[in-house]
N, C-alpha and C positions, 0 to 999 in steps of 0.2 A: 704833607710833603710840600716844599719850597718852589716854587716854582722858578726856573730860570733863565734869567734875557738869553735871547740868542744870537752870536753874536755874528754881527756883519760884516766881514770881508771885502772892500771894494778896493778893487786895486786896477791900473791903469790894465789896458788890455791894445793889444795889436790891430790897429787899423789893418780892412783887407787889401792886398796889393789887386789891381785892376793893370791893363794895358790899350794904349790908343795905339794904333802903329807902335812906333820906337817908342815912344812916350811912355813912361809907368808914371801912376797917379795912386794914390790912398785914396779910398772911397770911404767917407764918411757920412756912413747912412745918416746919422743922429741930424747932422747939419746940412744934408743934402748934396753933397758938393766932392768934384775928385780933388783935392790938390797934389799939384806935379811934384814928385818926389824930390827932384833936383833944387826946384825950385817952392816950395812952399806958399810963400804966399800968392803965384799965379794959381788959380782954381777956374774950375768947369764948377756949374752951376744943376744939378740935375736937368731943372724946367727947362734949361736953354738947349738947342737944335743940336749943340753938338755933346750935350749931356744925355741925351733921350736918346741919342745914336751909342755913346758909352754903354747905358742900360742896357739896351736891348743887346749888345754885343755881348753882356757880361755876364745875364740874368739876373741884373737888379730890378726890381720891379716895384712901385708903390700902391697900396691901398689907397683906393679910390675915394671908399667913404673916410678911413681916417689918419689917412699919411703918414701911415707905418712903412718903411723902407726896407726889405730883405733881400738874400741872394739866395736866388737857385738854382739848381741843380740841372740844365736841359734834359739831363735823363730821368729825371722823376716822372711818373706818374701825374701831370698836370691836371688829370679830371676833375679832381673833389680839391685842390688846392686852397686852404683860406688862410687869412688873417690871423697870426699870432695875438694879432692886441684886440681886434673885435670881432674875428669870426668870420666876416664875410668872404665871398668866392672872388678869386684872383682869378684872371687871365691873362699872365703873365707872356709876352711877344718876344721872340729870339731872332735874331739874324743867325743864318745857320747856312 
């Protein structure tokens, strides 16, 4: 029998909408950073004081040990939370 490539699909996909007060922003985990919908090229930086305030509002959270970015859920079950990319246990912080 032949074996078959399989074949890859990538196709652009939807940044997730986030909100600062009035402000909506795309969160772009891959790059770290919100930028303002209205405005594009003004961006919030994760690491900076009013990005970390974003996160925590949003339930974006990053891996410690390897700077994987995701968003969750405040209703999840946070106990046993890890890392998509290496595993490790997340404790991820909410303002709530």
């Amino acid at each position: 029998m032949a074996k078959t490539k399989q074949e890859v699909f990538t196709s652009p996909w939807a940044l997730p909408i986030v909100r600062d007060g009035a402000t909506k922003y795309f969160a772009d985990l891959r790059l770290r950073e919100f930028r303002n919908i209205s405005y594009p090229h003004n961006y919030i930086g994760f690491d900076s004081e009013q990005g970390r305030s974003i996160c925590r509002q949003n339930g974006i959270i990053i891996c410690p040990h390897c700077g994987t970015s995701v968003i969750i859920s405040p209703s999840l079950d946070i106990g046993k939370l890890r890392c998509v990319k290496c595993f490790s246990l997340l404790v991820p912080v909410f303002d709530i």
